[in-house]
C-alpha positions in Angstrom: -32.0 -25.5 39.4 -32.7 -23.7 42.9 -35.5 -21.5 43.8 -33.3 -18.6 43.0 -32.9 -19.3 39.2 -35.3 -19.6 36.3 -34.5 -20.7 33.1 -35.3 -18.2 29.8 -36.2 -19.2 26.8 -32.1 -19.3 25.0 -31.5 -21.6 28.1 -29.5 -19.3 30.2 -30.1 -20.1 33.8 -30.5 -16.3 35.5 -30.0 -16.0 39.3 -32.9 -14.0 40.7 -32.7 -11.9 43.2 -35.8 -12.1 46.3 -38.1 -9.1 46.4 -39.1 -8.6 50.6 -42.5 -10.0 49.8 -44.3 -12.1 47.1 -45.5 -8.8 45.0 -48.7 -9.2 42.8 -48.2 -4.9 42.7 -45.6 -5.8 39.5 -48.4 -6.3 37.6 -50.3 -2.9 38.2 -49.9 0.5 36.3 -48.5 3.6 37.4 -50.0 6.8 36.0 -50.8 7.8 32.8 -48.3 10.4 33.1 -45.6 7.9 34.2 -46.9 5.8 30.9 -46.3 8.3 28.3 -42.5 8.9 30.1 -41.8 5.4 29.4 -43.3 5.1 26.4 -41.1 7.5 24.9 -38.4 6.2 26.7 -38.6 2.9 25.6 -39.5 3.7 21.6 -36.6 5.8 22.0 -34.2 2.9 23.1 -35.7 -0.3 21.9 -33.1 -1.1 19.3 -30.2 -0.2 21.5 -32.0 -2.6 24.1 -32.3 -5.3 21.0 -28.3 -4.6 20.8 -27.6 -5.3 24.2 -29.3 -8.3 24.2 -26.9 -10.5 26.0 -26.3 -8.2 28.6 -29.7 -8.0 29.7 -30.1 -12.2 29.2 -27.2 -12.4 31.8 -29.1 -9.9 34.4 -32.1 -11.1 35.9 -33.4 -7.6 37.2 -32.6 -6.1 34.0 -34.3 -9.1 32.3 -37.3 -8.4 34.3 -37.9 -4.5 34.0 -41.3 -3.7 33.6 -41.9 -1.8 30.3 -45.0 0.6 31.3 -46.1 0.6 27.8 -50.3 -0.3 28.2 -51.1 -3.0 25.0 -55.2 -3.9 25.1 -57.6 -5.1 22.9 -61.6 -4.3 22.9 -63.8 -6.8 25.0 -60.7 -8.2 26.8 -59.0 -4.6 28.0 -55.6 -4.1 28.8 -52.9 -7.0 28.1 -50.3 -8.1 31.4 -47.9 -5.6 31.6 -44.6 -6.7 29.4 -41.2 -6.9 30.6 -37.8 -5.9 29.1 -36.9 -9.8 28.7 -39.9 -11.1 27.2 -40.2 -8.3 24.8 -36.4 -9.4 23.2 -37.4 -13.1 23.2 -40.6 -11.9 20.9 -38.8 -9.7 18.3 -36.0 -12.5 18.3 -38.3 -15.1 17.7 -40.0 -12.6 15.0 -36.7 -12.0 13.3 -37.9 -8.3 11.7 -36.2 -5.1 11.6 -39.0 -3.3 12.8 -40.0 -3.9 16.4 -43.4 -4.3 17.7 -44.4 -3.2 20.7 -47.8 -2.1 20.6 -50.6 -4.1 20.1 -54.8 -2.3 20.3 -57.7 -3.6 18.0 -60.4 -5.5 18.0 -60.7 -9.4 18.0 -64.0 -8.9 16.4 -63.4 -7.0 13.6 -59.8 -7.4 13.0 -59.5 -3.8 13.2 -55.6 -3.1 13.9 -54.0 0.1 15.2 -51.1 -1.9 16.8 -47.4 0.4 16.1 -43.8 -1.3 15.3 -40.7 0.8 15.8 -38.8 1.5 12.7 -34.7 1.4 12.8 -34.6 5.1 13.1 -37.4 5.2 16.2 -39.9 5.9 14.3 -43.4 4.3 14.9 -45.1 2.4 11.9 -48.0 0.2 11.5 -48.2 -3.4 12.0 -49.2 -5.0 9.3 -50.3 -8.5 10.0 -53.8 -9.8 11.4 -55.1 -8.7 14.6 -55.8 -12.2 15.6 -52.3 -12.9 15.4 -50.5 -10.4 17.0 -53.1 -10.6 19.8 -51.9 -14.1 20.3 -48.1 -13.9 20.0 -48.1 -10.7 22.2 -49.8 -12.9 24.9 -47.6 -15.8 24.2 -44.7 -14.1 24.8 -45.3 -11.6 27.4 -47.3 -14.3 29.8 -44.2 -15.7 30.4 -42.4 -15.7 33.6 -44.7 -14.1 35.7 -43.7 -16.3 39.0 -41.0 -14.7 38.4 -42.1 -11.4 38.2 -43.6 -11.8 41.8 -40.9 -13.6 43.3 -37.7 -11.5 42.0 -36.7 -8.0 41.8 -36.3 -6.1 39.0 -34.8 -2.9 37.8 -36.6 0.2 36.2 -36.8 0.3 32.4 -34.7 4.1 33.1 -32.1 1.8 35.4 -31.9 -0.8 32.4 -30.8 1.9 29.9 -28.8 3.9 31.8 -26.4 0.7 33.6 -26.4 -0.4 29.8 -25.0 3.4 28.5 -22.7 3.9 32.0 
């Protein structure tokens, strides 16, 4: 493979395209304002993202749009900012109808207020251990982020609206 491909994790080799500079900024988050957008955007759309998988495993920059939704748990803050890609290789690997996509609570305590999105968009509790969705949210999301500051990547609005023409 060449520096301008990365492997994901169904083995598809993605070409990805150079951003001008090496770009730690990927990683930062835009206003709250800009947050709650996305946030509805993307509860709105994550099962018709889920349904276009393939198309977005064959895209690198839609692969890698940044989903501005702000996961964090108490005494370790916010979690790294999630990406379109990474999000469908987590409910894939998860294999349930309803999505997660949230995750807040306390690694002391256990305390949970993490959110799932149902089939028809609407937003239901997660119902497993905090511990454990702490973990497989930072599994999967800690994933390609040399990537993340070498390539370009598409807004989540550009995703959805290249994937509904």
């Amino acid at each position: 493979m060449n520096g301008d491909t990365f492997k994901i994790e169904n083995g598809t080799a993605l070409k990805g395209y150079p951003r001008e500079e090496r770009s730690p900024e990927v990683f930062k988050w835009p206003s709250t304002e800009i947050q709650r957008e996305e946030h509805k955007l993307f509860t709105a759309n994550a099962h018709f993202l889920l349904e276009n998988r393939e198309k977005i495993f064959a895209d690198s920059r839609m692969f890698l749009a940044p989903v501005n939704v702000m996961s964090g748990a108490a005494y370790v803050g916010a979690l790294v900012k999630p990406i379109v890609g990474t999000y469908l290789e987590w409910w894939l690997r998860r294999g349930q109808e309803e999505l997660a996509y949230f995750i807040s609570g306390s690694p002391l305590s256990g305390a949970n207020v993490s959110k799932a999105i149902a089939k028809d968009g609407s937003l239901v509790p997660l119902k497993a251990p905090f511990s454990n969705l702490l973990n497989e949210f930072n599994q999967a999301h800690k994933r390609y982020l040399e990537e993340r500051k070498r390539f370009d990547a598409y807004t989540l609005y550009e995703v959805i609206r290249r994937l509904k023409g």
